[in-house]
Structure formats: structure tokens, C-alpha cells
SEVEX-396833 format. One record per atom (N, C-alpha, C): x, y, z; chain; residue number from 1; residue in three letters; atom name. Coordinates in steps of 0.02 Angstrom, whole numbers. Example, Ala and Ser with C-alpha at 12.3 -4.5 7.8 and 13.67 -1.06 7.14 Angstrom:
BEGIN
       c1       c2       c3   chain   resi   resn   name
      660     -284      390       A      1    ala      N
      615     -225      390       A      1    ala     CA
      660     -165      390       A      1    ala      C
      642     -112      354       A      2    ser      N
      684      -53      357       A      2    ser     CA
      645        2      394       A      2    ser      C
END
This chain:
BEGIN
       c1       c2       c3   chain   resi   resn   name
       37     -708      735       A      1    unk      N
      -21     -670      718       A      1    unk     CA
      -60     -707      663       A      1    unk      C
     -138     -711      673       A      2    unk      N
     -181     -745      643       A      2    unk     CA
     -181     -709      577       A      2    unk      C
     -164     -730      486       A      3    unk      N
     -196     -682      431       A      3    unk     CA
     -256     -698      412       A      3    unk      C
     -267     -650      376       A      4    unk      N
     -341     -665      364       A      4    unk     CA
     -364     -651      281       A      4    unk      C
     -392     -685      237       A      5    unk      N
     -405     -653      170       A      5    unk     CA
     -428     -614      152       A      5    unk      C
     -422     -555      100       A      6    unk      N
     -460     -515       83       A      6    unk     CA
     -471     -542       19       A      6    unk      C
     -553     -542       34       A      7    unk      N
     -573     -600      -38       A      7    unk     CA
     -626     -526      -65       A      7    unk      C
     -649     -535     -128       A      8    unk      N
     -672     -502     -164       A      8    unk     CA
     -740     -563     -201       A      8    unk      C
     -764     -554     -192       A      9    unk      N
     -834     -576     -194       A      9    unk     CA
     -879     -542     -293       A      9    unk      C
     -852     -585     -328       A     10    unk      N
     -853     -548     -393       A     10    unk     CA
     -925     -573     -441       A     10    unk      C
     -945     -543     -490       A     11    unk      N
     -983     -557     -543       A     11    unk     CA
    -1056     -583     -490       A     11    unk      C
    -1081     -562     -442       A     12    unk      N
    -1154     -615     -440       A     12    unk     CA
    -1181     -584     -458       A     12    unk      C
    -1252     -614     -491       A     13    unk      N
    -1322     -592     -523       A     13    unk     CA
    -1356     -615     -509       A     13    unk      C
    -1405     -595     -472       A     14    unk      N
    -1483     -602     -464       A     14    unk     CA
    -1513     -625     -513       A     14    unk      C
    -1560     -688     -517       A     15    unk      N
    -1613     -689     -571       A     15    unk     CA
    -1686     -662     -553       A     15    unk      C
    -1668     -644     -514       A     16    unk      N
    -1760     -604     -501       A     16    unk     CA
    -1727     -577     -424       A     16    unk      C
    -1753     -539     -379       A     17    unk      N
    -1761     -545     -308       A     17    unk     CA
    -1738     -592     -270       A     17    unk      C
    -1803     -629     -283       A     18    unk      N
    -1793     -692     -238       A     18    unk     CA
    -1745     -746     -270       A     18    unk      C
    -1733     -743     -298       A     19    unk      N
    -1691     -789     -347       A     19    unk     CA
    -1623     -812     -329       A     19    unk      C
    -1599     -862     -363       A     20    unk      N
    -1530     -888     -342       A     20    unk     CA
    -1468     -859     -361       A     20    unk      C
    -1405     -817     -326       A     21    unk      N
    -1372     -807     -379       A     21    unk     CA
    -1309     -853     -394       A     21    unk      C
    -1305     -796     -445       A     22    unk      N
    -1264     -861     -495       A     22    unk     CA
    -1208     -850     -516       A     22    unk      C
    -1148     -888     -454       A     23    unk      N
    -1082     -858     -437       A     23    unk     CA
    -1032     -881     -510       A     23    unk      C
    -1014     -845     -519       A     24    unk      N
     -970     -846     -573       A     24    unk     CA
     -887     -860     -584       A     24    unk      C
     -872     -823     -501       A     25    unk      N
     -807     -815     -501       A     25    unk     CA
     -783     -803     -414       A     25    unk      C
     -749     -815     -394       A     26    unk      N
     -723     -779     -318       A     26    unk     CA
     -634     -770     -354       A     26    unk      C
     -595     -723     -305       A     27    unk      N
     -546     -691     -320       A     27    unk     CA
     -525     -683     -256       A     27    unk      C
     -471     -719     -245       A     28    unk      N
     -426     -694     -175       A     28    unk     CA
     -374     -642     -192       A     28    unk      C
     -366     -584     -168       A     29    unk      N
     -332     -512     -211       A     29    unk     CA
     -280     -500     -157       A     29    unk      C
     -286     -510      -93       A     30    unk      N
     -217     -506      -51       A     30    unk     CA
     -189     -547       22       A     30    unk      C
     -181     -558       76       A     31    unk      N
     -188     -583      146       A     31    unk     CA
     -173     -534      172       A     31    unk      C
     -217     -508      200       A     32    unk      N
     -216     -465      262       A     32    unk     CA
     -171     -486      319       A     32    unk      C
     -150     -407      348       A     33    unk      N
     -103     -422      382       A     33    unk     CA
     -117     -390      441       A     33    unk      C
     -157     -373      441       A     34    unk      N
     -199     -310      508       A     34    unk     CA
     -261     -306      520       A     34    unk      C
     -303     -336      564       A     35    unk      N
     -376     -323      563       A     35    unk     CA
     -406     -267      615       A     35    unk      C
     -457     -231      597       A     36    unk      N
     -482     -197      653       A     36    unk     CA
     -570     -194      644       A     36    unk      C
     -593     -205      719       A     37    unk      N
     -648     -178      697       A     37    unk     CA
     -696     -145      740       A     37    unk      C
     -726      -89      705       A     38    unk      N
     -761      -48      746       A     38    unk     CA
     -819      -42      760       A     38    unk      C
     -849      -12      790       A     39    unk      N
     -933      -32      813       A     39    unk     CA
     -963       62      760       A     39    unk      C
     -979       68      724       A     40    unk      N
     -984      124      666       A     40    unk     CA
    -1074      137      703       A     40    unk      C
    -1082      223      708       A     41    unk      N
    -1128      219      707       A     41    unk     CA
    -1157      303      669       A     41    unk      C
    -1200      307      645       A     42    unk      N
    -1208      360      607       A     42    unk     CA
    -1270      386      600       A     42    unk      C
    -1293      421      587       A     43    unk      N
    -1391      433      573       A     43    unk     CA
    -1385      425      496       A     43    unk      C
    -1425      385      470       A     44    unk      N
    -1451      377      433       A     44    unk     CA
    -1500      406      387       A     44    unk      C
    -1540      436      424       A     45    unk      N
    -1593      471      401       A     45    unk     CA
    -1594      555      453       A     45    unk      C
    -1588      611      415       A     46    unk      N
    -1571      667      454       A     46    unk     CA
    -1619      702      456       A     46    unk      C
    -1690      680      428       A     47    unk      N
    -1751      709      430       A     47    unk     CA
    -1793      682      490       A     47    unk      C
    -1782      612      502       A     48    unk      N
    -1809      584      557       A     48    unk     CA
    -1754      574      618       A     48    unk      C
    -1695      599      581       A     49    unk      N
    -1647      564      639       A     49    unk     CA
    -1623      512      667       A     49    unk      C
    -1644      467      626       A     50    unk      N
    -1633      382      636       A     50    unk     CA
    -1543      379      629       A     50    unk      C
    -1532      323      704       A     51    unk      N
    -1483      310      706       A     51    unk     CA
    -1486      240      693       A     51    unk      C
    -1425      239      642       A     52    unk      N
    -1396      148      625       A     52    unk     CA
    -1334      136      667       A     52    unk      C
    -1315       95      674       A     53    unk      N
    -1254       77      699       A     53    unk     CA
    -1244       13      672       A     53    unk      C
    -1181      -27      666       A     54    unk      N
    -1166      -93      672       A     54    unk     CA
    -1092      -87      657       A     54    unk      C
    -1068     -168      655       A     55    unk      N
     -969     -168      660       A     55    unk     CA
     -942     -155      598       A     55    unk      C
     -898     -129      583       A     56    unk      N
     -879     -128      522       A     56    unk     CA
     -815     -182      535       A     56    unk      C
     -771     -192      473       A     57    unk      N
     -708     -218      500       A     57    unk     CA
     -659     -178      442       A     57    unk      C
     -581     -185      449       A     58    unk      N
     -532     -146      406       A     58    unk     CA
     -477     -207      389       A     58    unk      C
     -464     -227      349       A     59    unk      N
     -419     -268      325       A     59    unk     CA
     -355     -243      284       A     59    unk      C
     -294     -233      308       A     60    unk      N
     -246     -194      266       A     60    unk     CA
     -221     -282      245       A     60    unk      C
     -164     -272      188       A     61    unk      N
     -158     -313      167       A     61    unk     CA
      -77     -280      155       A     61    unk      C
      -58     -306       88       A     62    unk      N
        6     -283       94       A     62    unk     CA
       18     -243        5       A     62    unk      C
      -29     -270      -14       A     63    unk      N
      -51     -220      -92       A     63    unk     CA
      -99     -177      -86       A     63    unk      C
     -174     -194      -46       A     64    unk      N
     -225     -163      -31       A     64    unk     CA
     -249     -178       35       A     64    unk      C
     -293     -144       22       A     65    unk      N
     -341     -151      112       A     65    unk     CA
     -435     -150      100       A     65    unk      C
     -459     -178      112       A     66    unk      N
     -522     -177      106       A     66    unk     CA
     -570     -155      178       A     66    unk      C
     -627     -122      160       A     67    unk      N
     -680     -103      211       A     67    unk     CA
     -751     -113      206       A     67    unk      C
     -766     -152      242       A     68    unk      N
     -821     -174      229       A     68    unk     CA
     -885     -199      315       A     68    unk      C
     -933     -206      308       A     69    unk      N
     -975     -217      381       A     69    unk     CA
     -951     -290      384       A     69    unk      C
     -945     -310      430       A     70    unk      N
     -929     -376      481       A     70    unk     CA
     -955     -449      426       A     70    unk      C
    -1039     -436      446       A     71    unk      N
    -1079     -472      405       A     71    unk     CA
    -1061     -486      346       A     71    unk      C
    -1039     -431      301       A     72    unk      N
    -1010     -444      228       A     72    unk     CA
     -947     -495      210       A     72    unk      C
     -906     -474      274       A     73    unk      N
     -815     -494      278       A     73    unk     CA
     -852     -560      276       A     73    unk      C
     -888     -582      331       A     74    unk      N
     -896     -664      344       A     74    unk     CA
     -938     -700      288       A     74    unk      C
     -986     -655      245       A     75    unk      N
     -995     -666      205       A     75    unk     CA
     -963     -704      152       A     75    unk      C
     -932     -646      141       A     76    unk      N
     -870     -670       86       A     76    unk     CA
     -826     -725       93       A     76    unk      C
     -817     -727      173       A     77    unk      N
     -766     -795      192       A     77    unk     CA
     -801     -860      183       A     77    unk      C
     -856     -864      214       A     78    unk      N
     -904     -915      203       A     78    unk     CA
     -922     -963      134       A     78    unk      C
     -952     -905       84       A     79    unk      N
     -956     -920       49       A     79    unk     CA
     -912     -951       -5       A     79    unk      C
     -838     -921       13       A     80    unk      N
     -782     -938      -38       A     80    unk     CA
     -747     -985       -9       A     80    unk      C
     -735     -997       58       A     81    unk      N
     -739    -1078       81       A     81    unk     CA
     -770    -1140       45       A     81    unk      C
     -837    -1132       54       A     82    unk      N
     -892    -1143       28       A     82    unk     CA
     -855    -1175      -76       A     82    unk      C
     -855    -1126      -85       A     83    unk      N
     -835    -1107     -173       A     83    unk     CA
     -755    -1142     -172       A     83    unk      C
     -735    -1161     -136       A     84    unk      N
     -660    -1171     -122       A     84    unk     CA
     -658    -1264     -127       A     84    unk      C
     -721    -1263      -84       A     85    unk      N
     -741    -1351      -70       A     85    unk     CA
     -768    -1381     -124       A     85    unk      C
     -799    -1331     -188       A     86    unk      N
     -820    -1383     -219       A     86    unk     CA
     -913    -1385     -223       A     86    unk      C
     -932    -1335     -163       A     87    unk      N
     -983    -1330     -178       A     87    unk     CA
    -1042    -1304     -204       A     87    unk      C
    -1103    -1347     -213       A     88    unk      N
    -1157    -1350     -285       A     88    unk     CA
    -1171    -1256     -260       A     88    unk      C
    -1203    -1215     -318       A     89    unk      N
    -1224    -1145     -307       A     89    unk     CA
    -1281    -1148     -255       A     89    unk      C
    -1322    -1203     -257       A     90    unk      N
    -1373    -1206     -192       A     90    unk     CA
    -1341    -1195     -122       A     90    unk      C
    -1283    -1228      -99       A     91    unk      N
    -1273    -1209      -48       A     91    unk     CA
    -1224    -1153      -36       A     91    unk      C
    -1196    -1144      -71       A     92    unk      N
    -1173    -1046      -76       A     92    unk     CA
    -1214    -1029      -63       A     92    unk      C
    -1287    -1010     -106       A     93    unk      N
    -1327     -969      -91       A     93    unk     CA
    -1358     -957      -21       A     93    unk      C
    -1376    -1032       15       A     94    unk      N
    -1405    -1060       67       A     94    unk     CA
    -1354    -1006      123       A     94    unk      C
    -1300    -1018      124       A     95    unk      N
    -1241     -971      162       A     95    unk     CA
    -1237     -890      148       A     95    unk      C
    -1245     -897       91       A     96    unk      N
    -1255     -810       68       A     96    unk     CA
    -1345     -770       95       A     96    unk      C
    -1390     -811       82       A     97    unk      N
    -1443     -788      142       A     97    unk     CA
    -1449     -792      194       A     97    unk      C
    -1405     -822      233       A     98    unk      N
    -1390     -815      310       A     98    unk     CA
    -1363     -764      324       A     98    unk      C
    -1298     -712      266       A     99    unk      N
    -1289     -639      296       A     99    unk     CA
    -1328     -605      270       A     99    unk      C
    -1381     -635      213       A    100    unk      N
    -1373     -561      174       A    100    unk     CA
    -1401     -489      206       A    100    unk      C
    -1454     -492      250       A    101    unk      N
    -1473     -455      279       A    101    unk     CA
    -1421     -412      309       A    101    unk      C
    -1375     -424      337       A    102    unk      N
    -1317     -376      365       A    102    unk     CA
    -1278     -363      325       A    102    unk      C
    -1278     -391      280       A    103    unk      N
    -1214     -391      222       A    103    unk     CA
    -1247     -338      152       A    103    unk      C
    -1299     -311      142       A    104    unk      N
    -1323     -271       88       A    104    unk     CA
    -1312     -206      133       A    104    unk      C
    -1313     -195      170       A    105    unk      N
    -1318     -118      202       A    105    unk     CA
    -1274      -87      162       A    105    unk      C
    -1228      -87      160       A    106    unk      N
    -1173      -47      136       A    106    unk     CA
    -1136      -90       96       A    106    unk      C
    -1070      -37       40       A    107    unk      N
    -1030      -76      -19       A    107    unk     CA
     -983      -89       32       A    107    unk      C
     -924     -135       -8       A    108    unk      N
     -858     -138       15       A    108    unk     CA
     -815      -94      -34       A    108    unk      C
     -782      -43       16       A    109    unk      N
     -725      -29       -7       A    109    unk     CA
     -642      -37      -10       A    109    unk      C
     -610      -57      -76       A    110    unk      N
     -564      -66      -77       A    110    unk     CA
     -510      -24      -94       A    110    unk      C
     -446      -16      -64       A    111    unk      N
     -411       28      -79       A    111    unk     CA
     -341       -3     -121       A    111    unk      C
     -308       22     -190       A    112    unk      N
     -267       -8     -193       A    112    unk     CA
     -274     -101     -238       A    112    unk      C
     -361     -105     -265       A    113    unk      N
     -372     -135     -310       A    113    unk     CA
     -425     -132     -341       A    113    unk      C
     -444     -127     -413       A    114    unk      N
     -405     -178     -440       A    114    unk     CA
     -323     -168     -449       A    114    unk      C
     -332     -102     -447       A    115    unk      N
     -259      -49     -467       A    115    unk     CA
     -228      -10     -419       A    115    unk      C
     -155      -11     -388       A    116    unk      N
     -131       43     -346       A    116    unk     CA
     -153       98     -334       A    116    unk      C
     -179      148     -385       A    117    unk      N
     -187      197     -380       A    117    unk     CA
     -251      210     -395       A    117    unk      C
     -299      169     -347       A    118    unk      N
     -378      169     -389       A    118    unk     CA
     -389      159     -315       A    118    unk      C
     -474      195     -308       A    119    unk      N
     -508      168     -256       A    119    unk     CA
     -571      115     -291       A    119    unk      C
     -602       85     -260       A    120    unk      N
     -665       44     -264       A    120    unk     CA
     -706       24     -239       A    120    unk      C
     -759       41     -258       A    121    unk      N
     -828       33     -225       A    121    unk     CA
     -859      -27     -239       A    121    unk      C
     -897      -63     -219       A    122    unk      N
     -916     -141     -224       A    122    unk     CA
     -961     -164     -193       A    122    unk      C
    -1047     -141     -245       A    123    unk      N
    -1104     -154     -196       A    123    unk     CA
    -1119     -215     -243       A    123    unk      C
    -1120     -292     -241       A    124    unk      N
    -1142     -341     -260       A    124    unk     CA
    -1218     -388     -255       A    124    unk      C
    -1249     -370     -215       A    125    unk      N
    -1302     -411     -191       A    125    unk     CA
    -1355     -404     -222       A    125    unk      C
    -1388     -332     -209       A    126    unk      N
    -1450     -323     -238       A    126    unk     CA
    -1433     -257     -301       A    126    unk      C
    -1387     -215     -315       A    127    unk      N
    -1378     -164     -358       A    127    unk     CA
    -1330     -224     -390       A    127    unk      C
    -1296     -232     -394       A    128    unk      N
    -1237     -279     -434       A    128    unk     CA
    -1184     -222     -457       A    128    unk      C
    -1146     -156     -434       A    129    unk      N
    -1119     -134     -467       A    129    unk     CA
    -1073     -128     -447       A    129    unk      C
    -1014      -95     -476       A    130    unk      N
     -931      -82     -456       A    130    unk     CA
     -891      -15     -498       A    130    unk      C
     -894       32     -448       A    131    unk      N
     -851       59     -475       A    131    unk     CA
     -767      107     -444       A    131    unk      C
     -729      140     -482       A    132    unk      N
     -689      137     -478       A    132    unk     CA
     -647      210     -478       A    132    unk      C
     -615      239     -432       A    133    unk      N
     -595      314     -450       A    133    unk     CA
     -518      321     -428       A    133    unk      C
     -489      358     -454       A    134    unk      N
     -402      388     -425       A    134    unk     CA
     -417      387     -368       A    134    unk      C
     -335      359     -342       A    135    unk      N
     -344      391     -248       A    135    unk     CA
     -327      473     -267       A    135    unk      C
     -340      486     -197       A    136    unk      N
     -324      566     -182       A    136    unk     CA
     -257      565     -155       A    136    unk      C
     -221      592     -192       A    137    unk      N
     -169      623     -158       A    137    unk     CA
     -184      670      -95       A    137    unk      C
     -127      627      -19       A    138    unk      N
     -130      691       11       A    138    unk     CA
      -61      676       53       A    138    unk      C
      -41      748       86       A    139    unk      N
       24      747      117       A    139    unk     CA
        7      758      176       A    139    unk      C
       48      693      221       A    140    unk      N
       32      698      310       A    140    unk     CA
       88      731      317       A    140    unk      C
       86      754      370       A    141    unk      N
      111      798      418       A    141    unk     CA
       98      783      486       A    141    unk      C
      152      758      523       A    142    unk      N
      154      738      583       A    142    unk     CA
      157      787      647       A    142    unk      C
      119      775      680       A    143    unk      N
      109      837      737       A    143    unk     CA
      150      834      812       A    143    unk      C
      202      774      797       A    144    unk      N
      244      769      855       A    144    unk     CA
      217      728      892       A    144    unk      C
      138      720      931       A    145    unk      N
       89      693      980       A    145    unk     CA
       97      621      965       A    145    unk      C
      104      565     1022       A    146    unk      N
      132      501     1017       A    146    unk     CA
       66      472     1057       A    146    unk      C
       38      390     1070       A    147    unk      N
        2      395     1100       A    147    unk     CA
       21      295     1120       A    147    unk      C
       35      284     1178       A    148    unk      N
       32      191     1180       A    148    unk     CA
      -19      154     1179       A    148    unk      C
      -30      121     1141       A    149    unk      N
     -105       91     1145       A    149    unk     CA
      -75      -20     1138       A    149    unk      C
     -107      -15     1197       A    150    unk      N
      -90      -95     1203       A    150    unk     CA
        0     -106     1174       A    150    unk      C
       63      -74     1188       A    151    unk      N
      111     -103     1181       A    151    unk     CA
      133      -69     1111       A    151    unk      C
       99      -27     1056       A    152    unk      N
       95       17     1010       A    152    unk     CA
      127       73     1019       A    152    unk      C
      166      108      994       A    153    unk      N
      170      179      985       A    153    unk     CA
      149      180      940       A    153    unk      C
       81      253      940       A    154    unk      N
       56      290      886       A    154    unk     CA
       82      353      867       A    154    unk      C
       85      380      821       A    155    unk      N
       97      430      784       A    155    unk     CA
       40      488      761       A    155    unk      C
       26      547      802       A    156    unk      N
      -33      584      765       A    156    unk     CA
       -7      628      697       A    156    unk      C
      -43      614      634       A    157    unk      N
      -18      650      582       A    157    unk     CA
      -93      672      550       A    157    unk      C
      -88      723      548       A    158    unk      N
     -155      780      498       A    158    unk     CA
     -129      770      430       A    158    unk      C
     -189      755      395       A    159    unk      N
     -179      772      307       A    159    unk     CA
     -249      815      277       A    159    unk      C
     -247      812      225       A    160    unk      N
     -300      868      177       A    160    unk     CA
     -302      844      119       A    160    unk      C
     -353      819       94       A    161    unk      N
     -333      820       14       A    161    unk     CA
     -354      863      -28       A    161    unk      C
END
């Protein structure tokens, strides 16, 4: 099985809009050990009814798991390749405006960092912010219902928090 990084994409700042940013730091926080991804679609706007859609992807890891749109994940990979090689902030950036358009829609959320018992939110691009709350406790309860999916047994379990 292919892993995959869950990189965290840290500290950028805008110097204006249009401007260059100005990477400070990248942070590899776990290797994923499970990928999934789904085609998410939702209305957006409930006054006009506008529907968005696009892929999200899910990365569990083995400390945390991160969630984030497609665009963003490759984002982040790209660029920290990129940051990995050695290269000048011009061509980060050059790679970072090739997603950014798909990659600002939505934050990434992480579960399980910076801290076990923390969730995190992680909108970087154009807001620059991060923040951080307790998980919720909740207790599953398994409903017996099994389901095979590609060679899988699943397990249906209801929770509440």
C-alpha cells in the first residue's frame, strides 16, 4: 500500500493580495495510512440555492488524520516537495498559484494535531488563520449491521455527542 504525507502547510503571509508569500516553515506531522476521497457536494448559498460541489480527500494517519479539498492536499504536496528541494520562494509560489483557486475554498481540518485531544481548523491563503478546539467526546454503539465493500468488512456504529 502506497503512504502518503500529511503535511501541514504553516506560517504563510501575504504581502498584499497579489503578492508573494512568504513561506516560513513546512511541517510534516504524520504518514498517512488510509486515503479516501469523495466527490462533496453541498449548496452553498440557501437564498439562491447555489450548488458547489468538488473532491474532498481524508488522510488518517496514525496520530492524526487530516481533511481537506483535493486541490489543497496537492497543494501542500507540491509545494513542500518543492520546499524539500531547495527551492527559491518564487517558485513555491509559481506552484502555489496553480492551486490556489481550488485550494482557498475551504480550511483544512485536522484531527488529533497539534494535540491529541484538539481539533483544528487551518485556513492559510487568503485569511491566514488557525484555530483550535477540544475533540468531542462521543460513545459508539454498534448496531450489529455489517456491510462488504471491496474485500472489507464494515461495521455500522451510531454515536451523539
Amino acid at each position: 500500500m502506497r503512504t502518503f504525507t500529511i503535511l501541514s502547510l504553516l506560517f504563510i503571509t501575504l504581502s498584499s493580495f497579489a503578492g508573494t508569500p512568504k513561506i516560513q516553515r513546512y511541517e510534516e506531522i504524520d504518514n498517512a495510512r488510509y486515503k479516501a476521497v469523495y466527490n462533496l457536494s453541498f449548496i452553498e448559498d440557501t437564498v439562491k440555492r447555489k450548488v458547489n460541489s468538488g473532491y474532498t480527500i481524508l488522510m488518517i494517519g496514525d496520530s492524526c488524520s487530516a481533511y481537506s479539498t483535493v486541490n489543497k492536499a496537492n497543494l501542500d504536496s507540491a509545494c513542500y516537495t518543492l520546499w524539500k528541494a531547495g527551492a527559491s520562494q518564487d517558485q513555491i509560489a509559481m506552484q502555489a498559484f496553480k492551486y490556489a483557486m481550488g485550494a482557498i475554498e475551504s480550511p483544512a481540518v485536522y484531527r488529533g494535531y497539534p494535540s491529541q485531544n484538539e481539533v483544528t481548523i487551518d485556513q492559510y491563503l487568503i485569511e491566514n488563520s488557525r484555530y483550535s478546539e477540544p475533540l468531542a467526546t462521543q460513545e459508539w454503539i454498534e448496531t450489529g449491521l455489517t456491510k462488504d465493500i471491496k474485500g472489507l468488512e464494515f461495521r455500522k456504529a451510531v454515536a451523539s455527542v
